[in-house]
C-alpha positions in Angstrom: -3.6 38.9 -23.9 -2.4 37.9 -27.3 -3.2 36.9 -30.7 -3.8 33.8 -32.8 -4.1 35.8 -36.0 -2.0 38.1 -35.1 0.1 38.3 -38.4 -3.1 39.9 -39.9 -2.6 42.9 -37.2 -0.5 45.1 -39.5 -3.2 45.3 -42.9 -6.1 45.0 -40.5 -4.9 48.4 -38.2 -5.8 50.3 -41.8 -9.4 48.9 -41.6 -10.1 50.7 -37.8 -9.3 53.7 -39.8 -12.6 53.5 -42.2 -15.2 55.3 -39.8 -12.3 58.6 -39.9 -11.8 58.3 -43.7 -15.8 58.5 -44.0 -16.4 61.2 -42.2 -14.1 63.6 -43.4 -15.8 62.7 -47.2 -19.1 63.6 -45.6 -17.4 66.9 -44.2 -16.7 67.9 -47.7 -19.9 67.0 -49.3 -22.0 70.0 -50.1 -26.1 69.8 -49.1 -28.7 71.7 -50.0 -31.0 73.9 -47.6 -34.7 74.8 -49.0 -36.3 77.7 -46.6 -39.1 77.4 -48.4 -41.3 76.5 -45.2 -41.2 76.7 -41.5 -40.5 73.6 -40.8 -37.0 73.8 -43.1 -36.3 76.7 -40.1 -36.9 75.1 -37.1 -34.6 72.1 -38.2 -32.1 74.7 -39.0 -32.6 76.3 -35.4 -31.8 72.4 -34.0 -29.3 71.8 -36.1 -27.2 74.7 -34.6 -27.4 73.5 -30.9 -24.5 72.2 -29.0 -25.3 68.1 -28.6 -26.8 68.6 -32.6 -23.3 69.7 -33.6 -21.6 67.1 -32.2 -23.3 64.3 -33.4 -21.0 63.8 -35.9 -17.9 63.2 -33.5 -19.9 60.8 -31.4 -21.1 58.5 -34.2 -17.6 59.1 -35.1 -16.3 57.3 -31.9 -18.9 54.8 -31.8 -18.8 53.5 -35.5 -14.6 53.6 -35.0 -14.6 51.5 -31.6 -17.3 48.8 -33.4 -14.8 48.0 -36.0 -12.2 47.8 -34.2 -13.7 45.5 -31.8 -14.8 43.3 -34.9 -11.2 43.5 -36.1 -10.0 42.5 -33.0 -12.2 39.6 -33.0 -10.9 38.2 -35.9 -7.8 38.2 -34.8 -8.8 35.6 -32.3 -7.5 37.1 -28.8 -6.9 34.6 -26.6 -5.8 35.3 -22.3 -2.9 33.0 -21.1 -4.0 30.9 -18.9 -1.6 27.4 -17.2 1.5 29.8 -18.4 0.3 28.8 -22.5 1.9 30.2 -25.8 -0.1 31.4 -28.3 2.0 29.8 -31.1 0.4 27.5 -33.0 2.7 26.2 -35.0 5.5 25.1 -32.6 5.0 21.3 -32.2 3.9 20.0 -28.7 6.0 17.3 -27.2 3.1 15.8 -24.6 3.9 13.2 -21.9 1.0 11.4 -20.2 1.6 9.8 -16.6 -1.2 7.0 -15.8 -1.4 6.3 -12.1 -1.3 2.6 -12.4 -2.1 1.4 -8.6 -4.4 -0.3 -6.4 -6.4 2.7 -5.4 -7.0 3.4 -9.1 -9.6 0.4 -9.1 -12.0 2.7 -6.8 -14.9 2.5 -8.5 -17.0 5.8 -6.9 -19.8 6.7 -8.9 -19.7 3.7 -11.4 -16.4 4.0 -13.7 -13.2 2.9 -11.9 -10.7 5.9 -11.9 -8.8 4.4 -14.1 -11.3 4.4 -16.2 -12.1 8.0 -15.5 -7.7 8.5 -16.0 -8.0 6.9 -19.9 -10.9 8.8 -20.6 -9.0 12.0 -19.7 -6.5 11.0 -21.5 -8.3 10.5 -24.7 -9.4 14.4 -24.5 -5.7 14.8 -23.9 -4.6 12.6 -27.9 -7.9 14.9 -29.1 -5.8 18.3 -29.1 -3.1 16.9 -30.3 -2.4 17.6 -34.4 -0.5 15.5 -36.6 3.3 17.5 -35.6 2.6 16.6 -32.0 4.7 13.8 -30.7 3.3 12.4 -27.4 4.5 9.2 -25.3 2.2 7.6 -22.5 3.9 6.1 -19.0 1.7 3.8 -16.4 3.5 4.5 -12.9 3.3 1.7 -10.8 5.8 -0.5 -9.0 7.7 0.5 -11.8 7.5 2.5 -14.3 6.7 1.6 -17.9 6.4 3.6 -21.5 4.6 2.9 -24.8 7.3 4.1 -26.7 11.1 4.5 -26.3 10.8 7.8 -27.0 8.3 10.5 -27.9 6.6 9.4 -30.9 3.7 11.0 -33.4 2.5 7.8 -33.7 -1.1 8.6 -31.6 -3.2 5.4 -32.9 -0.7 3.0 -31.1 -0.8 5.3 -28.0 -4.7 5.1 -27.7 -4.1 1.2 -28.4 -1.2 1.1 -25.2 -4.2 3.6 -23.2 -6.6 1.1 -23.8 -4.5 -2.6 -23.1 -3.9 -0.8 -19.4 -5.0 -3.3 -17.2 -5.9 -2.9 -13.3 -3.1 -2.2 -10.9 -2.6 -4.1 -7.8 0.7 -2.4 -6.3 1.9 1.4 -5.0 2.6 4.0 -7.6 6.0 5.2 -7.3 5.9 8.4 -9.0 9.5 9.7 -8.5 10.5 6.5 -10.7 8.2 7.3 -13.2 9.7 11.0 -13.2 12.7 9.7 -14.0 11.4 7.7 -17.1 10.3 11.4 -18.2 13.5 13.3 -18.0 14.8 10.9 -20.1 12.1 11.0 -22.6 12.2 14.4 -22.8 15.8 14.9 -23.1 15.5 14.6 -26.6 12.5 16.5 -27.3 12.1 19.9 -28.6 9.8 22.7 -27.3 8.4 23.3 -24.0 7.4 20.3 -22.9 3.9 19.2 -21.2 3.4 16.3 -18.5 -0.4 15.6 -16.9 -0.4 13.3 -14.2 -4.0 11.4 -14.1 -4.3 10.1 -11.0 -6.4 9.6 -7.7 -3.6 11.2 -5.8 -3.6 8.7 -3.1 -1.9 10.5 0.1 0.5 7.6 0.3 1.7 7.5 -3.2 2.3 11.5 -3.8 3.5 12.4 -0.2 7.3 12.6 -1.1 7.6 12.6 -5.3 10.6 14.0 -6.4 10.4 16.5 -9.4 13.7 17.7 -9.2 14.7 15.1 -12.4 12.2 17.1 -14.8 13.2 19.5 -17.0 12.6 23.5 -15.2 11.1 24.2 -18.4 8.0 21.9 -18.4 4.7 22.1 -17.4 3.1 20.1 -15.1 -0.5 19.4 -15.3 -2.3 17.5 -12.6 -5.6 16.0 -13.6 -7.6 14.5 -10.7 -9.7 11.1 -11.5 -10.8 10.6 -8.1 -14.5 10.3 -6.9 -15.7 13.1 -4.5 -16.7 10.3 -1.9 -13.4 8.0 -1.6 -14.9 5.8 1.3 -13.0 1.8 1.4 -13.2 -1.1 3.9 -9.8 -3.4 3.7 -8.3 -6.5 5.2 -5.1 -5.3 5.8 -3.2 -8.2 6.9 -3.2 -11.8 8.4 -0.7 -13.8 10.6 -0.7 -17.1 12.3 -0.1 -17.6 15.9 2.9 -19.8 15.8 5.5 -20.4 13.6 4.7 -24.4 13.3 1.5 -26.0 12.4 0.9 -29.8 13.0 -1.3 -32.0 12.0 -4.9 -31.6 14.1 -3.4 -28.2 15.5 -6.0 -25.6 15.7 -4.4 -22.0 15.3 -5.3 -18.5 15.4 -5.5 -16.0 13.0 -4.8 -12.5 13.4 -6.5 -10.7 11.1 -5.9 -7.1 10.9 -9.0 -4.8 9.3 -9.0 -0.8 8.2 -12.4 1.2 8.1 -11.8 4.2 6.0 -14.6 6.1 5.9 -16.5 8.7 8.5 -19.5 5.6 9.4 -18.4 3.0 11.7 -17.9 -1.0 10.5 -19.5 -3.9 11.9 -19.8 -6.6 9.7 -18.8 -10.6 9.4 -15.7 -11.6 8.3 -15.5 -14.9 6.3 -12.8 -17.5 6.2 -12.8 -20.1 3.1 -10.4 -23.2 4.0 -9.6 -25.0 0.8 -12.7 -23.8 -1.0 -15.1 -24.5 1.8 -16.7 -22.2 4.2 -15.3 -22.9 7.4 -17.0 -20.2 9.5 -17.7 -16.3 9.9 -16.9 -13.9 12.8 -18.4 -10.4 13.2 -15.5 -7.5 13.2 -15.9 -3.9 14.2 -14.0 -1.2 13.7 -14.6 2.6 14.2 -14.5 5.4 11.6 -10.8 5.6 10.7 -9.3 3.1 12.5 -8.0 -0.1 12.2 -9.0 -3.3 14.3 -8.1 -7.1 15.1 -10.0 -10.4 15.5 -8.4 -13.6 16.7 -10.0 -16.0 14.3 -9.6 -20.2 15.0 -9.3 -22.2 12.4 -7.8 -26.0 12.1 -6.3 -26.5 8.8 -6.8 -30.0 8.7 -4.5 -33.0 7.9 -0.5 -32.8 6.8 0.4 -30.7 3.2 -0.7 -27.1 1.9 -3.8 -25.5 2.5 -5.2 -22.3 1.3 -7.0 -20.0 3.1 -9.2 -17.4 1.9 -10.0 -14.6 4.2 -13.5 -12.1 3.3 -15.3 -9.6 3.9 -18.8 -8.0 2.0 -17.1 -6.2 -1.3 -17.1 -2.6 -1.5 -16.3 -0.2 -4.4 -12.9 -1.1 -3.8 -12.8 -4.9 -4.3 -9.4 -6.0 -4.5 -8.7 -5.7 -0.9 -11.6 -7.4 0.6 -9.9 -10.4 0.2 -6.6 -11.7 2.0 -4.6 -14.8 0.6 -2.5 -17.3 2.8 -0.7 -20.5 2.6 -0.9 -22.8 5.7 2.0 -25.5 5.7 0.9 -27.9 7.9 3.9 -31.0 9.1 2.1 -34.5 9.7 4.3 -35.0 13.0 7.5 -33.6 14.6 9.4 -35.7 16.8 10.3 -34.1 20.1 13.6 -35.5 22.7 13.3 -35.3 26.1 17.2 -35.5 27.7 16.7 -37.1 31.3 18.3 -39.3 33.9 15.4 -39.9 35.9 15.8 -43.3 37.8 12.7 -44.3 36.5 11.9 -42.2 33.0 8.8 -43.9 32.6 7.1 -41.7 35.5 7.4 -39.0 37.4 8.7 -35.6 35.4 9.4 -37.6 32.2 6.4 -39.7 32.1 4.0 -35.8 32.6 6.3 -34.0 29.7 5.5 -36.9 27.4 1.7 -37.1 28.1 1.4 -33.2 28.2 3.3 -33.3 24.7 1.3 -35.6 23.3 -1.8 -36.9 25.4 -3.9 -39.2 23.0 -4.1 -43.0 23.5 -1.4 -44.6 21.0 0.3 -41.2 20.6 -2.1 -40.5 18.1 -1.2 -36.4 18.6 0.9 -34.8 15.9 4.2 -34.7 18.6 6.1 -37.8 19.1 8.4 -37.5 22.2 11.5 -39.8 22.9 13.7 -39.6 26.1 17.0 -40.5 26.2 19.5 -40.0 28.9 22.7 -37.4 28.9 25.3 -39.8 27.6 23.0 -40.7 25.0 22.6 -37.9 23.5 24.7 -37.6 20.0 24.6 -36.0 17.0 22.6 -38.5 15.5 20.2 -38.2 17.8 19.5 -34.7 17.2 19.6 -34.5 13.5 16.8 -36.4 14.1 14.1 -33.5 15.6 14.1 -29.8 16.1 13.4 -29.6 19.5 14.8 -31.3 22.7 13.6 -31.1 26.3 15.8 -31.6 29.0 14.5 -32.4 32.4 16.2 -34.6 36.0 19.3 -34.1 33.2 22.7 -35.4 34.5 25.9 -34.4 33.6 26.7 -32.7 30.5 30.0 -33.3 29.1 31.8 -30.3 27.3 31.2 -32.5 23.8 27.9 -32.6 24.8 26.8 -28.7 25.3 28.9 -28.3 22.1 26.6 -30.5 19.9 23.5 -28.7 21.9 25.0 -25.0 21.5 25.3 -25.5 17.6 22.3 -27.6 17.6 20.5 -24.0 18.7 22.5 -22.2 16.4 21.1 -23.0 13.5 17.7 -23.0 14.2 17.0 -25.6 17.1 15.1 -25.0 20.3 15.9 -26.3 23.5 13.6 -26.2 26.5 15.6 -26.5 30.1 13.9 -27.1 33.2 15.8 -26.2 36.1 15.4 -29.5 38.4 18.0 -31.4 38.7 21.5 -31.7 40.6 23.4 -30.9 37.8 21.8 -28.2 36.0 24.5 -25.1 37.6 27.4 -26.8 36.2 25.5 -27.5 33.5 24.6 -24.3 32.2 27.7 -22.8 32.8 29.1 -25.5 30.5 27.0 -24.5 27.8 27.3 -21.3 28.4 31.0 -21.8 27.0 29.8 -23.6 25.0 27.9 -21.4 22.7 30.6 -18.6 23.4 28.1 -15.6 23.2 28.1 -14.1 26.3 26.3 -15.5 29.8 22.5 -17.0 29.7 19.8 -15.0 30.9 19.9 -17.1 34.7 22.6 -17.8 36.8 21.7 -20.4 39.0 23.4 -21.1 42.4 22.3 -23.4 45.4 19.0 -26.0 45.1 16.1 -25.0 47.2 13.9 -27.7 48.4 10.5 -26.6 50.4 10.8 -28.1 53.4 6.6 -27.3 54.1 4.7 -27.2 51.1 2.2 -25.0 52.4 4.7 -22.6 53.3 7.2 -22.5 51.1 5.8 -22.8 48.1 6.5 -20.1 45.3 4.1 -18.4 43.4 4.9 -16.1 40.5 3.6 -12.6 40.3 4.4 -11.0 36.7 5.8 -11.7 33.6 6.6 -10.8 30.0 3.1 -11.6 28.8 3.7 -9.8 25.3 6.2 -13.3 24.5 4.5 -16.1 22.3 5.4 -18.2 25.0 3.0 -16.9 27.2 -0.1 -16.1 24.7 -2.0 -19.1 26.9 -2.2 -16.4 30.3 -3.1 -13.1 28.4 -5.9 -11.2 29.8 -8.4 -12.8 32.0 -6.2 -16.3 31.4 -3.9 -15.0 33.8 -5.5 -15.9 36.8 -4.3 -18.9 35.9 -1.1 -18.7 37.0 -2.7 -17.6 40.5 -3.0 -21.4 40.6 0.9 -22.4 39.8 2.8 -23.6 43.0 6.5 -24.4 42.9 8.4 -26.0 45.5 11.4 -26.8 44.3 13.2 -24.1 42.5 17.1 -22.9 42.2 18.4 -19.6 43.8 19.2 -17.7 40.5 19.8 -14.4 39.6 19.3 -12.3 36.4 22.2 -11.7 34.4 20.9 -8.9 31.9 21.0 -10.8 28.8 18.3 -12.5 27.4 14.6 -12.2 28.5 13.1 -12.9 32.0 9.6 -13.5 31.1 8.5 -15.1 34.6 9.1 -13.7 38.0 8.3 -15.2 41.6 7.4 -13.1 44.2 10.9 -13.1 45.8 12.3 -11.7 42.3 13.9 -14.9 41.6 13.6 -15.2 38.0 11.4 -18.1 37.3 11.6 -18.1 33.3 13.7 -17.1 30.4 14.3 -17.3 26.9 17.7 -16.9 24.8 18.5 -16.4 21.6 21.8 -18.2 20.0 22.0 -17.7 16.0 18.9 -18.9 14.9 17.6 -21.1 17.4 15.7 -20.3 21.1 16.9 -21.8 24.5 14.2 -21.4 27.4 15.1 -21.7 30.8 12.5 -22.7 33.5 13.1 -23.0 37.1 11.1 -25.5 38.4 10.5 -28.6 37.9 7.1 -30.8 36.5 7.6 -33.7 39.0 4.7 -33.7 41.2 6.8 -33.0 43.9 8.0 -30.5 43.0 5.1 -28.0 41.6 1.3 -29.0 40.9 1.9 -27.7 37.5 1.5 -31.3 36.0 -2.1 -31.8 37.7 -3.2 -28.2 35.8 -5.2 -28.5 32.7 -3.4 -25.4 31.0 -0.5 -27.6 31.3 -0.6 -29.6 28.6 -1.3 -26.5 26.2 1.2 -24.5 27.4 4.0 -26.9 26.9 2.3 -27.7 22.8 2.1 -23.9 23.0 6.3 -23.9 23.7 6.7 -26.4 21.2 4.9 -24.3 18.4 6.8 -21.3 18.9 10.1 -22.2 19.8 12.9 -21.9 16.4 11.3 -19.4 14.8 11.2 -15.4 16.2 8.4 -14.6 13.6 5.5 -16.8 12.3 6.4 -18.6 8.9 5.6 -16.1 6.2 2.5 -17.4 4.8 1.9 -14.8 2.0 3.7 -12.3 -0.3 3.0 -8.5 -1.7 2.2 -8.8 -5.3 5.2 -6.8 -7.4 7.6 -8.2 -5.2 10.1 -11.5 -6.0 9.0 -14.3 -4.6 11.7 -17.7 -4.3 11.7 -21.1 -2.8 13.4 -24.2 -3.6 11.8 -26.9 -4.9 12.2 -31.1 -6.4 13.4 -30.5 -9.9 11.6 -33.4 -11.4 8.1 -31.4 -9.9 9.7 -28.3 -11.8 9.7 -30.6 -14.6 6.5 -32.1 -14.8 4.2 -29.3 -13.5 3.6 -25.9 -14.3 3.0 -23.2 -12.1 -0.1 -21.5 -12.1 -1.2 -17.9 -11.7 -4.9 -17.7 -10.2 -6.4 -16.9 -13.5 -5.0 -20.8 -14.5 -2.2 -19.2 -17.2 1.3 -21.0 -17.0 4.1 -18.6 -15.3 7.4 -19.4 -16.3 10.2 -19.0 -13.4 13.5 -18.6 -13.2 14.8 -21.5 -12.4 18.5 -22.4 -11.1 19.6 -26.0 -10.5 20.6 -27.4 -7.3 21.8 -30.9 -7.7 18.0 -32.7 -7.5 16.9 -29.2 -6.2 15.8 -26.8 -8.3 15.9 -23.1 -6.5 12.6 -20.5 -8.4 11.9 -17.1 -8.6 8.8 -14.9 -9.9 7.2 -11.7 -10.0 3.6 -12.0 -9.2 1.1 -9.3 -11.2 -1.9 -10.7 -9.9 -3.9 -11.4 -6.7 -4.9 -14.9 -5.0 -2.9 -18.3 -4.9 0.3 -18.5 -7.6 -0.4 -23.0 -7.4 1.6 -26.2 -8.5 -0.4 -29.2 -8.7 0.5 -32.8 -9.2 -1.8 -35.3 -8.0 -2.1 -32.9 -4.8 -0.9 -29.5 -4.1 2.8 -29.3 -4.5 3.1 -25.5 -4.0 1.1 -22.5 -3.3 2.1 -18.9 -3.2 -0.4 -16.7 -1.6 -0.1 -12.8 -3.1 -1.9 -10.1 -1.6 -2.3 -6.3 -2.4 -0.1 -4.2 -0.5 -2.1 -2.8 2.8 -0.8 1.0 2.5 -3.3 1.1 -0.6 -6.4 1.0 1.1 -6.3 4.1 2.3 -7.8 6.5 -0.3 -7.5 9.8 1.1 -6.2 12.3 -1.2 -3.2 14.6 -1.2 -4.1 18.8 -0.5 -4.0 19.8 -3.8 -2.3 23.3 -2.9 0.8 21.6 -1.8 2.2 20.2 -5.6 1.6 23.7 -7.2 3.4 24.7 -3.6 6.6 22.5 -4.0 6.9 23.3 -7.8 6.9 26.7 -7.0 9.6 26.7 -4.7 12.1 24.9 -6.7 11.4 26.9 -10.0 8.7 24.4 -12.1 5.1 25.4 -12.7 2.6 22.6 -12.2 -1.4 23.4 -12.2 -4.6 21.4 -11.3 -6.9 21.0 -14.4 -10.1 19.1 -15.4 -12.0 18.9 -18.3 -11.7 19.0 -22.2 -12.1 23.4 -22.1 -8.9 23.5 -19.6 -7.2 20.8 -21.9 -8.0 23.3 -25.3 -7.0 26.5 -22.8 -4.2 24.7 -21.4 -2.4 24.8 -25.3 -3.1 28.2 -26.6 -5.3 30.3 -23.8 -9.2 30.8 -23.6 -10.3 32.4 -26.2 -11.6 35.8 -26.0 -13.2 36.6 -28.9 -16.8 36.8 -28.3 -16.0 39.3 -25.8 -15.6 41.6 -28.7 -18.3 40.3 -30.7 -20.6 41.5 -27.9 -18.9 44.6 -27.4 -19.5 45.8 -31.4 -22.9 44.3 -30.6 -23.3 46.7 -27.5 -21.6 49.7 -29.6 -24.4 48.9 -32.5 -26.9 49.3 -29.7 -25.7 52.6 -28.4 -25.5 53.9 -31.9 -29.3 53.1 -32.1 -30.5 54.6 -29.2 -28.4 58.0 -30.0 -29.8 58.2 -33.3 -33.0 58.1 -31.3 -32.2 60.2 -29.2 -30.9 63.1 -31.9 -34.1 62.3 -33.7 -36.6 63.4 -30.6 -33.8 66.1 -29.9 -34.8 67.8 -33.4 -38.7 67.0 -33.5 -39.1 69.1 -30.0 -37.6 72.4 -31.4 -39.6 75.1 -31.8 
């Protein structure tokens, strides 16, 4: 315990002396006894008995111990509490730390808890006196100050509290630690930090402290809501990494349920500002789920898609942004030397590619034979069939092997005469090691209903083969193939297709960026009844889709992080780009010739748009998904891992733990009570010695 007044001590000790000083002046004072009467005799006779004589002592004690309890109450006791000083006069050098992220926008019980964090922090600025000095930092992405340094400038510190606006990102804590130690390194005094903050699990699971100075204190204030319940979209991907004109493609939508009830509720998708349709999504209590969701974007340019469920007290993650680039038509080359190309394998490729009357489908396909094919001919399209191919000449596989190198996809079906010596051309081709099949002698089924081969398991994780997932692969129960190569597996690659003999019957090869796929068999209907399947013609669009890219096109961004692209100049020129509250954003721009290359940090949520007389651009920014879960930190574990390396740090709430957080709690009325108490007993004794004395005889 300890003192605010405690200079006073010293002239006050003299005053807890008073009660002595008076009762040795009463000692001396002479009285006068009248025994004129009985009654003067019997008080005499009481007067001599033991509790009688000492009365004096007792009041003594009592009278001695009220004073000093009053004295001590002026002197404004005070216990320490959150390690405190009782100095008042040493300035305070304060440090505020606002968590700035997603989760902050909770809005439990009505007020956000960011909301809840500035009103803290304005009980905080209310202890403060006009010597404090006192600086404010919002930790988000990254970590930014009011001032450069502490400053006893409070008014613009309650005018930076209130300009906060929401967050949308992480909190990264250990950054904003950083911005501390060097505000502090200057500053005199103990210093004092309070974090105001949800403490999101995520965001305070491995801070680093270790930059602070040993000799601050550390106060944690929590803003959260008791009940910290949140439903999220999480993410959304497409199903391929192309989309066409007329394609209809699948969404994968991924959805968290935080909370201990279960979730079963419609999820909404917006296409271009119109409701295109809901689907019902479930998900048990903490879990995450996913939902396949069609959707056909619609004709060739940008579309946005808007992805929604019911809003919740955490709003900014009911919502999922993403940009669909969809190409008007992709020209597709079909290598064969077919005697007839017009029918048979080539003639089935091109109808399953594209099988509307005037080739009104989004893939064009063009054959061409083996000495036709050139450079030219494939700067032309991104991906080339080859099927009934003859003879490739070394020049050849060396246009096709960098043609898959930087970003082409080829599609080789194994039915032709030529397709050993073939391969193993391009196989030096490309110069990275052997493809996935080594193929040796033809086989030709001699009796197509016994010799036909049937496959019996694949890779059915590959994009290739999304078409025969789950009950869709009894459909390959159906595929006969007649006219396949003996081939073996070489280890490299992926064998995604197996007959029943182990004979690998499909596989895929990655060469830089691009894809090769090898299939053994043939479409010819002689060969396989593949061709007169109606999954045919969707699994060979399905190939198409998803054959230069590993990963789907990235179709959104996390808001905080740098988003580029390169784009015309003269659209740079003439149109702004748009945040989705409609303010310009200016980018930083570096020219390319006629190209101009752009790059921006987005600090809100939705589409980032350039518009001419259409959509030239749209950036879709979403909230990261690690914020949507809200569950808090154990609060024993900071004070824990402070401890251990040397700092104090405590847990504190409220405007009383602010005031005993500076000097102590204050004790004083303690004392008051206590004289009051002594007062009491001095009462009752006087009663007491009062009865004592009427009772004697």
């Amino acid at each position: 315990m300890s003192f605010l007044n405690g200079a006073l001590l010293p002239g006050l000790v003299l005053l807890a002396g008073l009660p002595l000083i008076i009762h040795l002046l009463n000692l001396r004072f002479p009285r006068l006894f009248e025994f004129s009467s009985v009654k003067r005799i019997r008080e005499t006779i009481a007067q001599r008995s033991r509790i009688f004589r000492w009365r004096h002592l007792l009041l003594l004690l009592l009278r001695t111990a009220f004073v000093v309890a009053l004295l001590l109450a002026f002197l404004k006791p005070v216990l320490r509490r959150f390690d405190s000083t009782a100095d008042r006069r040493a300035a305070r050098a304060v440090l505020i730390v606002v968590d700035h992220s997603l989760g902050m926008e909770h809005k439990g019980g009505g007020l956000s808890c960011r909301q809840r964090a500035e009103n803290e922090a304005e009980k905080i600025l209310a202890t403060l006196g006009a010597e404090d000095s006192v600086n404010i930092i919002t930790a988000g992405r990254t970590a930014q100050s009011c001032f450069f340094e502490l400053s006893h400038n409070q008014a613009e510190a309650r005018h930076f509290l209130g300009a906060i606006k929401p967050g949308f990102t992480r909190a990264d804590f250990s950054q904003a630690n950083g911005v501390a130690a060097r505000l502090l390194a200057q500053a005199g005094g103990r210093p004092e930090i309070y974090y105001l903050s949800n403490f999101q699990r995520r965001n305070w699971a491995n801070v680093n402290f270790t930059a602070l100075p040993p000799t601050a204190r550390l106060f944690f204030v929590d803003c959260g809501p008791p009940s910290r319940d949140n439903r999220a979209i999480l993410g959304a991907t497409l199903s391929q990494s192309q989309v066409l004109a007329g394609d209809t493609v699948t969404l994968e939508v991924e959805v968290g349920n935080f909370r201990d009830q279960p979730m079963q509720e419609p999820l909404k998708v917006v296409l271009d500002g119109r409701v295109s349709f809901e689907k019902e999504v479930s998900a048990a209590p903490w879990s995450t789920a996913k939902v396949d969701l069609p959707v056909t974007p619609g004709g060739p340019g940008l579309h946005q898609c808007e992805i929604s469920i019911a809003p919740d007290v955490l709003a900014l993650d009911d919502h999922y942004f993403l940009t669909i680039p969809v190409m008007e038509k992709e020209g597709i080359l079909i290598v064969s030397d077919a005697p007839d190309p017009q029918h048979d394998a080539v003639l089935f490729l091109k109808t399953a590619l594209n099988p509307y009357e005037d080739f009104a489908g989004s893939l064009l396909p063009e054959s061409v034979n083996a000495a036709g094919l050139n450079a030219t001919r494939l700067a032309a399209v991104r991906k080339v069939f080859f099927t009934r191919t003859g003879p490739l000449s070394d020049a050849s596989c060396k246009l096709v092997a960098d043609f898959v190198f930087h970003g082409g996809g080829i599609t080789y079906f194994l039915d032709g005469d030529n397709d050993a010596a073939n391969l193993a051309a391009l196989e030096r081709a490309a110069a990275a090691g052997p493809l996935p099949l080594k193929p040796s002698a033809r086989r030709v089924a001699k009796n197509v209903g016994t010799g036909a081969q049937q496959i019996i398991r694949g890779d059915f994780k590959s994009r290739y083969l999304r078409l025969f997932r789950g009950a869709n692969r009894q459909n390959l129960a159906l595929l006969e193939f007649y006219d396949i190569y003996d081939a073996a597996a070489t280890g490299t690659g992926n064998v995604l297709l197996t007959y029943a003999d182990d004979t690998p019957a499909m596989a895929s090869f990655n060469h830089g960026l691009g894809t090769m796929l090898f299939l053994n068999f043939s479409v010819s209907e002689f060969s396989s009844n593949l061709a007169r399947q109606r999954i045919f013609p969707a699994w060979m669009q399905e190939i198409v889709k998803n054959l230069t890219s590993d990963e789907p096109l990235p179709v959104s961004s996390v808001v905080g992080e740098t988003v580029t692209d390169e784009i015309w100049k003269s659209e740079l020129a003439a149109n702004p780009l748009r945040k989705p509250s409609g303010e310009p954003l200016e980018v930083k721009a570096e020219m390319l010739g006629e190209r101009a290359g752009i790059a921006f940090t987005p600090d809100e949520l939705g589409f980032y748009s350039m518009r001419g007389t259409k959509l030239l651009h749209s950036y879709a920014i979403n909230p990261p998904p690690d914020e949507s879960d809200l569950r808090p930190i154990d609060r024993a574990l900071l004070p824990e891992q402070l401890s251990e390396k040397g700092q104090t740090g405590y847990f504190v709430e409220g405007h009383d733990d602010f005031q005993d957080l500076i000097l102590g709690r204050p004790v004083f009325h303690w004392f008051v009570l206590a004289g009051v108490g002594l007062l009491l007993v001095e009462i009752v004794f006087q009663f007491f010695i009062q009865r004592t004395a009427a009772k004697q005889p």
